[in-house]
C-alpha positions in Angstrom: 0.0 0.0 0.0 1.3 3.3 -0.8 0.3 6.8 -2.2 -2.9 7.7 -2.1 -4.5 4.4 0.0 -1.7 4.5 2.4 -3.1 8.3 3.2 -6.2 7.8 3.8 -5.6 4.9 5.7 -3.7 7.0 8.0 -6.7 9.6 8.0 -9.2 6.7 9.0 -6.4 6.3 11.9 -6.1 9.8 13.1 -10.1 10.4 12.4 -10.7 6.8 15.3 -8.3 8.2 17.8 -9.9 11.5 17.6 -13.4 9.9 18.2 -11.8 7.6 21.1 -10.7 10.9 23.0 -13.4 12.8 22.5 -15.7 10.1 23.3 -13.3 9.7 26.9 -12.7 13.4 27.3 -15.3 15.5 26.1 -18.6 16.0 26.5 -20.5 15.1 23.1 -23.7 16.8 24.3 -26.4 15.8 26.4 -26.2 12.4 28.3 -29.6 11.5 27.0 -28.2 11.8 23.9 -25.7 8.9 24.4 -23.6 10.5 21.7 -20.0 10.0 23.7 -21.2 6.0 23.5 -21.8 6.6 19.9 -18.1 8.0 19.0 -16.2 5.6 21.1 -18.1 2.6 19.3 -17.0 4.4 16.2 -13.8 5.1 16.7 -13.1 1.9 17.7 -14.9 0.1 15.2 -12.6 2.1 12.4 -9.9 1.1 14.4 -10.1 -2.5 14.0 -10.8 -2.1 10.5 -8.0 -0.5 9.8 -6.0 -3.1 11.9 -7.6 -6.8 10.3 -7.1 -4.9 6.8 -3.5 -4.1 7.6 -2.6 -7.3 9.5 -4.1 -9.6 6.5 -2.3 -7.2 3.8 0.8 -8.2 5.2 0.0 -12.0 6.0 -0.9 -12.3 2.2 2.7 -11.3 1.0 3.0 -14.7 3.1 5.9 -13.8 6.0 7.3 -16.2 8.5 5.3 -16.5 11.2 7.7 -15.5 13.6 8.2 -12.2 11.6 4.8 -11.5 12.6 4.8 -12.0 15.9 8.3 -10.4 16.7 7.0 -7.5 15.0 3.7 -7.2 16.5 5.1 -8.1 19.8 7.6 -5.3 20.2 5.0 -2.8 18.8 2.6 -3.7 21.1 4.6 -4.9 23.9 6.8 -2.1 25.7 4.5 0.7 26.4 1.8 -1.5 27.3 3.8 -3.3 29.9 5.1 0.1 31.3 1.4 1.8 31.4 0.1 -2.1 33.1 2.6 -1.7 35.5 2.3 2.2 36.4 -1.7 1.7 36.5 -1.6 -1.9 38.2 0.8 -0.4 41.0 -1.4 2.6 41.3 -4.6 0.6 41.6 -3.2 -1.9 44.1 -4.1 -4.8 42.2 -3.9 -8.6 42.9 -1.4 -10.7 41.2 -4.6 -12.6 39.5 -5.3 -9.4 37.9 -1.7 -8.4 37.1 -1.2 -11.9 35.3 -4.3 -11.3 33.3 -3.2 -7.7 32.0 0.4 -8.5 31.5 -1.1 -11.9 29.3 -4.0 -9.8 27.6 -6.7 -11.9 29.0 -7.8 -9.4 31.4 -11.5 -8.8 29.2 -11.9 -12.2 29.3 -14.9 -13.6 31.9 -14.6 -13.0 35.0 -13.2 -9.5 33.9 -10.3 -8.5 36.0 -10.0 -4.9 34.4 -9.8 -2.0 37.0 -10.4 1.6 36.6 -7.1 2.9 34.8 -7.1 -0.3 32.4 -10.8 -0.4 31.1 -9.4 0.8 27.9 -6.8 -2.0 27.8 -9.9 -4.4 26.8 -8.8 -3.4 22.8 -5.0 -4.2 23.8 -6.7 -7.9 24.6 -8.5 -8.4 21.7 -6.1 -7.6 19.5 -3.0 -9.7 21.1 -5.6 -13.1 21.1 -6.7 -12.0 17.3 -2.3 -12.0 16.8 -2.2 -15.4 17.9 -5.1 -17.0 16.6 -4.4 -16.1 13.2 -0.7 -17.0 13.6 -1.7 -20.1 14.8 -4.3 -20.4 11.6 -0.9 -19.7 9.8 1.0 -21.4 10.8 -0.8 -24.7 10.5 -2.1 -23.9 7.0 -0.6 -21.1 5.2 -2.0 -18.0 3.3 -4.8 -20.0 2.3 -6.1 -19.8 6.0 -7.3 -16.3 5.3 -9.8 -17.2 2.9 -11.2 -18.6 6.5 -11.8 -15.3 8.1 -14.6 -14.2 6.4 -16.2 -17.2 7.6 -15.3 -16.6 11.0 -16.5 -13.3 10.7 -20.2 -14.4 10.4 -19.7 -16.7 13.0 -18.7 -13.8 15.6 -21.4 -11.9 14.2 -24.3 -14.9 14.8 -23.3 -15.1 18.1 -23.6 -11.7 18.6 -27.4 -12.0 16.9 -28.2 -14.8 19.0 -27.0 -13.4 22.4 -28.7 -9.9 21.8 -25.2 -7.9 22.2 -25.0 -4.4 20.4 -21.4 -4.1 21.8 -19.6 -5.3 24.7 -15.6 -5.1 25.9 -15.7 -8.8 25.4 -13.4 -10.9 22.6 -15.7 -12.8 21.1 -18.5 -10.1 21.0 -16.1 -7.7 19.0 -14.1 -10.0 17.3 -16.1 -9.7 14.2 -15.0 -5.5 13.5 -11.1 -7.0 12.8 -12.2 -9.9 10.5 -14.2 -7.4 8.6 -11.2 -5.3 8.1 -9.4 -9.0 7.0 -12.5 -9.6 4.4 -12.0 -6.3 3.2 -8.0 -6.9 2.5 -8.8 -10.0 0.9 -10.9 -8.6 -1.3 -8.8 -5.4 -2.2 -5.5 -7.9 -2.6 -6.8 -10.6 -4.1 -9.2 -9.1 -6.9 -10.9 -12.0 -7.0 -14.2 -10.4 -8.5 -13.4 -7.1 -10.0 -17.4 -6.5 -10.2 -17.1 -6.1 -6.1 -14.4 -3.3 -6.4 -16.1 -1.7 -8.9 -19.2 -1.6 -6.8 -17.4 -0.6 -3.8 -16.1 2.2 -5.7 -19.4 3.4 -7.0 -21.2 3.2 -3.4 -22.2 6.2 -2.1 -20.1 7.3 0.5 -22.2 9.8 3.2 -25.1 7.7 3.1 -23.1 5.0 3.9 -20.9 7.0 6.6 -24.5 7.9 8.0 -25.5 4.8 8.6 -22.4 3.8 10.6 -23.2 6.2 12.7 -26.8 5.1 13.3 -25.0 1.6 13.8 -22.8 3.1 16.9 -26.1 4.2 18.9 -28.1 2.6 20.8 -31.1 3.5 19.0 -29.7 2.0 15.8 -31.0 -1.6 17.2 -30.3 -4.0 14.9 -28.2 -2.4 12.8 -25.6 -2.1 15.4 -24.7 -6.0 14.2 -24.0 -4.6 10.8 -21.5 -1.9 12.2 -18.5 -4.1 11.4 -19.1 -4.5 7.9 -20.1 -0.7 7.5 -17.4 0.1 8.8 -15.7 -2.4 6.2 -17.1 -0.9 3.7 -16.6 3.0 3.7 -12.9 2.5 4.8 -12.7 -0.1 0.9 -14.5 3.0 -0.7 -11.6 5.1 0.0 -9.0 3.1 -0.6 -10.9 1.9 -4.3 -11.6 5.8 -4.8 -8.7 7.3 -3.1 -9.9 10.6 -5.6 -13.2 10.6 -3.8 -14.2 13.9 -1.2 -14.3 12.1 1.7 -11.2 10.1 0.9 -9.5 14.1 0.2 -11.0 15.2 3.3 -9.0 12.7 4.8 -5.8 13.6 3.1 -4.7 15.8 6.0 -1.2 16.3 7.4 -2.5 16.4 11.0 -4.4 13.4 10.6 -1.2 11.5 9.3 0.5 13.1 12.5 -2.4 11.8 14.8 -2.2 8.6 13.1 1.3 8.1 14.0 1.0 9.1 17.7 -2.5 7.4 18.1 -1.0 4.4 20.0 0.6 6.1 22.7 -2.4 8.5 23.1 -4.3 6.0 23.7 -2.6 3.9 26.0 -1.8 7.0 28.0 -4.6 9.3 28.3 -7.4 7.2 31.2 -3.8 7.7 33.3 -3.8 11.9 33.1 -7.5 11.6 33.4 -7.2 10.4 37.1 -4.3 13.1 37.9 -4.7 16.7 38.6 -5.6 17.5 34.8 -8.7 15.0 35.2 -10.1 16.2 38.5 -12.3 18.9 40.3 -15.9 19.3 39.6 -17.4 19.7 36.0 -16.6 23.4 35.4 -12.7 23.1 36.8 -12.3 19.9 35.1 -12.9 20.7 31.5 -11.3 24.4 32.1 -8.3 22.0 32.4 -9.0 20.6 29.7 -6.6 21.9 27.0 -3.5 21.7 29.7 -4.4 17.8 30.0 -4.9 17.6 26.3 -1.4 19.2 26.0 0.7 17.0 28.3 -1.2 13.9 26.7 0.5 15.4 23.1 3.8 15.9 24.5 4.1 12.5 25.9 2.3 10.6 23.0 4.8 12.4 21.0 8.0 11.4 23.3 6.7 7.7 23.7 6.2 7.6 19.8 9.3 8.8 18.4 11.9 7.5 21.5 10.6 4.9 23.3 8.4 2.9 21.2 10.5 3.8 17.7 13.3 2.2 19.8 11.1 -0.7 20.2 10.4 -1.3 16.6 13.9 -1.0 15.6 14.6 -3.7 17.9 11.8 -5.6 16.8 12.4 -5.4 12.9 16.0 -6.6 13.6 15.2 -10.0 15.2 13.1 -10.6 12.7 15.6 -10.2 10.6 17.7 -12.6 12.5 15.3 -15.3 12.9 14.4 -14.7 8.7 18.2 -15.5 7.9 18.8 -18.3 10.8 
């Protein structure tokens, strides 16, 4: 992926991080209104798009296995561990629920996530989604991707038969990454040129409308579609990179918020329960754009020191263990 695609990809990435914060931050209007639900289940539900697209794009160029994981691991890995630790300590947690944060089973029933690692629920789902489709992978090849689709119905029946919009849950969200893996397959793979050429045709703000209906409450049902609307507005702007939306996207800052969106997420429930987070409703957002500041600087520091130090690291045992 490069060019155009790779850009708005990155948009879709700064665009879910801004919804996440907001959603966490801000208030989105009236609480009748539900509407800070509405852009968390949005954001997130772009995010793991993005990540099963990107995740299958690279499995289909058909890596080692243990590229993957090294990879992944040391992406993932490092500032996790050091917020767990900082937010476990802080919290006074058992070792039962420091084993299941530092293993990524912490969303898992029972749920052993406290207040400063709600967020970390994603952090779960995506480290079990790593090594179940390693796993697949490794036991049957590139062709185990033509599998996901599959698996993606399977997540969403069981969502459909349980009655669950959305829930923090693995295998009640696993479905919003394999939709962003159906999408990759059929972006790569080309199989029916008729489908791209559809995707490429379909209209946009309708359809960015009714994701947003999907995220609330209110939108019932359609809330079990979300993962494949979601699917689908992120494959029209990759298809039709030339498209307003996808120019919209297009945007320096979003590529900057892209790049830092990891740290700022990890980071930003911790700030929330310091200084910057409290007082009563008035004092705490007049703090607002000080806690927003901090949360930049340090996104910004972990990003480009810390976790780029990480990845180096990581890309050159993978190097190792490809040449071994």
């Amino acid at each position: 992926m490069s060019g155009p695609r790779l850009e708005v990809l990155d948009g879709w990435r700064g665009v879910s991080i801004l919804c996440v914060l907001a959603a966490h931050l801000l208030p989105m209007g009236p609480k009748v209104l539900q509407m800070n639900a509405m852009f968390g289940l949005l954001g997130m539900s772009l995010f793991f798009t993005l990540s099963g697209f990107l995740i299958t794009s690279f499995l289909l160029k058909d890596p080692p296995v243990s590229d993957f994981l090294v990879r992944r691991f040391f992406r993932i890995l490092p500032l996790a561990w050091l917020y767990l630790a900082l937010a476990l300590t802080l919290a006074g947690a058992s070792a039962d629920t420091w084993l299941s944060h530092f293993f990524f089973y912490a969303n898992l029933p029972p749920v052993h996530l406290v207040t400063l690692t709600e967020h970390i629920w994603s952090l779960c789902l995506e480290m079990q989604f790593y090594l179940g489709i390693a796993l697949l992978f490794a036991l049957f090849g590139v062709r185990s991707l033509l599998l996901l689709p599959l698996l993606a119905l399977f997540f969403t029946g069981l969502r459909v038969t349980d009655g669950v919009y959305a829930s923090s849950i693995s295998y009640y969200r696993m479905d919003e990454i394999l939709a962003g893996c159906t999408l990759a397959l059929l972006v790569h793979h080309r199989s029916d040129l008729r489908v791209l050429a559809w995707l490429k045709r379909i209209p946009q703000w309708p359809l960015l409308l009714l994701l947003l209906v999907s995220c609330h409450e209110q939108g019932a049902a359609l809330n079990y579609l979300r993962p494949y609307l979601a699917a689908l507005l992120v494959g029209s702007t990759i298809v039709n990179p030339a498209s307003t939306l996808a120019t919209m996207l297009n945007r320096r800052v979003l590529v900057y918020l892209a790049t830092v969106s990891y740290a700022l997420y990890v980071i930003h429930p911790l700030l929330a329960h310091t200084w910057l987070g409290s007082g009563d409703v008035i004092i705490k957002y007049l703090k607002r754009p000080l806690l927003f500041a901090v949360l930049f600087i340090l996104a910004h520091i972990s990003t480009f020191y810390f976790e780029h130090w990480w990845i180096a690291r990581g890309k050159m045992m993978a190097n190792k263990l490809k040449t071994a």
